[in-house]
N, C-alpha and C positions, 0 to 999 in steps of 0.2 A: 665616469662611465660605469666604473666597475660596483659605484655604489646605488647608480641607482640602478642599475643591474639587482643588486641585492634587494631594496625596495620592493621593486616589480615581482621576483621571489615571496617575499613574505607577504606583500598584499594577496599574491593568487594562494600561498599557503593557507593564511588566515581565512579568504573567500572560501575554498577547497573544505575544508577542517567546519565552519560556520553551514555550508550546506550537507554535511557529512552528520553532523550534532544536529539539526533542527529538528528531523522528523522526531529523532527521540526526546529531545526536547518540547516537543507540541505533544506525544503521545503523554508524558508522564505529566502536564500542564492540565491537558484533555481529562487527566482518570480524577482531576481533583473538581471539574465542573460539572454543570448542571448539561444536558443534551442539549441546549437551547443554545448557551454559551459557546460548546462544541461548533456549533453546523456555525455560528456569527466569527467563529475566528479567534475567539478571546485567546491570548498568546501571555498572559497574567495569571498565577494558581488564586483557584478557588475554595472555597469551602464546603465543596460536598465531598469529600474523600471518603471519611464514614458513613454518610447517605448511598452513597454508591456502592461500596463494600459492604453492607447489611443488603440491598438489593440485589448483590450479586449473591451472595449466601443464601441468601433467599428463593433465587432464582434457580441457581444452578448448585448442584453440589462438588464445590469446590473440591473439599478435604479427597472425596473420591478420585477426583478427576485428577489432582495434582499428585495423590500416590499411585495410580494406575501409570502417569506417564515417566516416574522417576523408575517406578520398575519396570517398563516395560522398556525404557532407552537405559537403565544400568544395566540389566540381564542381556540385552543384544549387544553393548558395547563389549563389555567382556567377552561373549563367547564370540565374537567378530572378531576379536584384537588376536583370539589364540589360532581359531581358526586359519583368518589370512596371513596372520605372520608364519605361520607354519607351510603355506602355500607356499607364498610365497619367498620365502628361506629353501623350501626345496625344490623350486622353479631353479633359482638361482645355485646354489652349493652343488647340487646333483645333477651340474646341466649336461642334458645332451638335443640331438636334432628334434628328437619325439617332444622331448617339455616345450621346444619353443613354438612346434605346428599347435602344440593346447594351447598355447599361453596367447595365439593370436586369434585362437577360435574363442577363447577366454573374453579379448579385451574387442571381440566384433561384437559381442555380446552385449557392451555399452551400447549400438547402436539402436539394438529393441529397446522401444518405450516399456516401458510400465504396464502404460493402461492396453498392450496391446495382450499382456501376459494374464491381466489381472481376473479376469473370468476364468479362464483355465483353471488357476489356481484357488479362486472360489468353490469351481466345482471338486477340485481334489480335496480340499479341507475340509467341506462339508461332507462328500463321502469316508473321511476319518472323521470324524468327532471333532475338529480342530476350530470352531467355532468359538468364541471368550474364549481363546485362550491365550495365554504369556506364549505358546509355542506354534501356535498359529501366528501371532504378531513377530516375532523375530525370524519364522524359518524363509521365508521369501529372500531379506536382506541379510540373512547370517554372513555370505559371502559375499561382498562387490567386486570385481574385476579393478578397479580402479585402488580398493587396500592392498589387494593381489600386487598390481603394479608400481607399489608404491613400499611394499616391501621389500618386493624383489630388487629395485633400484638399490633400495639400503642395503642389501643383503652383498651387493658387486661393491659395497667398499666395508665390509667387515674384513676386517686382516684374516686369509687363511691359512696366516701361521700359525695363530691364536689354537685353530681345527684340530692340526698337525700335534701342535704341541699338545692339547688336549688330548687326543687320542693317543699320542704315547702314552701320557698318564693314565690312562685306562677310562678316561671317562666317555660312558656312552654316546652315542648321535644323539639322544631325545636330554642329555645330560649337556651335553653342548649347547643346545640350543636354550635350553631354559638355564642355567648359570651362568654363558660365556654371552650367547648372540643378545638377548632380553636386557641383560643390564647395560650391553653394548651399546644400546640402540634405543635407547630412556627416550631421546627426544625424535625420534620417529613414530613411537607408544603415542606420545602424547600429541602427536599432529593427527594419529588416525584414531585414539581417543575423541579428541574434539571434533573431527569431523564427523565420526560416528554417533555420538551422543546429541548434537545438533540434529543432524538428520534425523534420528530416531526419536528424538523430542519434538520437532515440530511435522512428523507424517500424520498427515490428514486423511489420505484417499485410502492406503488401505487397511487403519484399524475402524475408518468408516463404513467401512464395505462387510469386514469379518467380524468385527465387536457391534453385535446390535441387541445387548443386553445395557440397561444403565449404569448395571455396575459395575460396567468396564468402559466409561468413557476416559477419553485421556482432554487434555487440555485443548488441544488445536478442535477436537470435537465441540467443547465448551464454548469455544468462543464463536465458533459456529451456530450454535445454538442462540445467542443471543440476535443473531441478526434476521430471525426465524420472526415470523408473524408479522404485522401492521405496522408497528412502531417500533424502531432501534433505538435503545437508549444509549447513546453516543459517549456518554461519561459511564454508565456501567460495562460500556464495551472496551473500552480504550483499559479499565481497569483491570478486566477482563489479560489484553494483551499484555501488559505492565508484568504483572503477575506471573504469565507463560512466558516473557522474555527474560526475567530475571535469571531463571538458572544458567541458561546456555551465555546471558553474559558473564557471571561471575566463573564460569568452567572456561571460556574464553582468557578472560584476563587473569586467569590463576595460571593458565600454559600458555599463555602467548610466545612467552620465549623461547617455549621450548617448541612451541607449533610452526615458528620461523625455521627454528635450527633442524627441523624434521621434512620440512616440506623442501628447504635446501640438500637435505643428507648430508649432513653436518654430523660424523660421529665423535661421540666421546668415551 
């Protein structure tokens, strides 16, 4: 019983895992065919990889698109990671009744969409100058209520003897946090690193909305753009996304482990 117990296990694992891998499996099959190939199903790599990639080059301007979108998700991860960990460290470290009535007007805050914000905020930034720019794309999501919450969680099992003992030694509040709590908390970094960079690598709606110069498209824009006009070329597209999924997998699978041990609150 107990074996084919096991059986039944690894067959739904293997199924699980097999529909898990296809899509990306058909998407990186896709960027190597012809558009014809694409829409018929072909599930076999082809030979237009290089036809496709000169078409895309041709089409759109990559090189632009793909440094527009490395800095415009490097520059908000960072100043995200200092911002909300600083929140949220002193949600938690300096709590009293007054931080926690913020902190839940904070995380009601999650319940506004987006799009309901998102003209408001067109019209403020257009009345600054904030139009193409790096500070117009990051100041909307600088802060999320959800890294807010999510350091503050981590911040309730930082040892506050570590505080104590620090501050005998003379080392300042802003000195504790950045030498004691920051190393402390390596793998919490890097679960709202990757969340953060994800996110800000693939927003569509609002560097669409504020960047309406060409030399500020970001990649999710690019591939957008290919499905513009009469005819979608279904292997210059697929290439298209290949290309804009690479970074956030390899930033994935370089912190995975520490992105488990962070979204746990696992300190070390």
């Amino acid at each position: 019983m107990s074996k084919m117990k096991s059986v039944l296990q690894y067959t739904f694992l293997i199924v699980a895992s097999f529909i898990s891998v296809f899509p990306l499996y058909w998407m990186v099959i896709a960027a190597t065919n012809k558009s014809v190939d694409v829409i018929r199903g072909t599930l076999i790599p082809g030979t237009e990889l290089i036809t496709n990639f000169r078409k895309l080059i041709e089409a759109q301007n990559v090189g632009v698109a793909m440094t527009n979108s490395f800095k415009y998700a490097i520059t908000l991860t960072l100043i995200s990671l200092v911002v909300c960990s600083l929140a949220g460290y002193g949600f938690e470290i300096y709590h009293d009744r007054m931080k926690d009535r913020v902190m839940v007007i904070i995380l009601l805050a999650m319940m506004v969409p987006f799009a309901a914000t998102m003209i408001p905020l067109f019209l403020m930034f257009s009345k600054v100058n904030l139009l193409n720019t790096t500070l117009g794309f990051i100041l909307p999501t600088i802060s999320t209520p959800f890294l807010i919450m999510l350091f503050r969680q981590s911040a309730r099992s930082f040892p506050h003897d570590i505080i104590e003992a620090s501050r005998i030694d003379g080392l300042t509040e802003i000195g504790i946090f950045f030498r004691m709590f920051i190393p402390t908390m390596r793998s919490t970094y890097a679960a709202a690193m990757t969340i953060t960079f994800m996110n800000a690598w693939n927003n569509y709606i609002w560097p669409k909305v504020i960047m309406s110069d060409d030399s500020s498209i970001t990649m999710p824009m690019l591939i957008a753009n290919l499905t513009e006009g009469y005819f979608t070329d279904y292997g210059v597209l697929m290439l298209g996304v290949v290309l804009s999924t690479i970074p956030t997998v390899v930033i994935f699978f370089l912190l995975q482990k520490s992105f488990a041990e962070g979204i746990t609150g696992a300190v070390k």
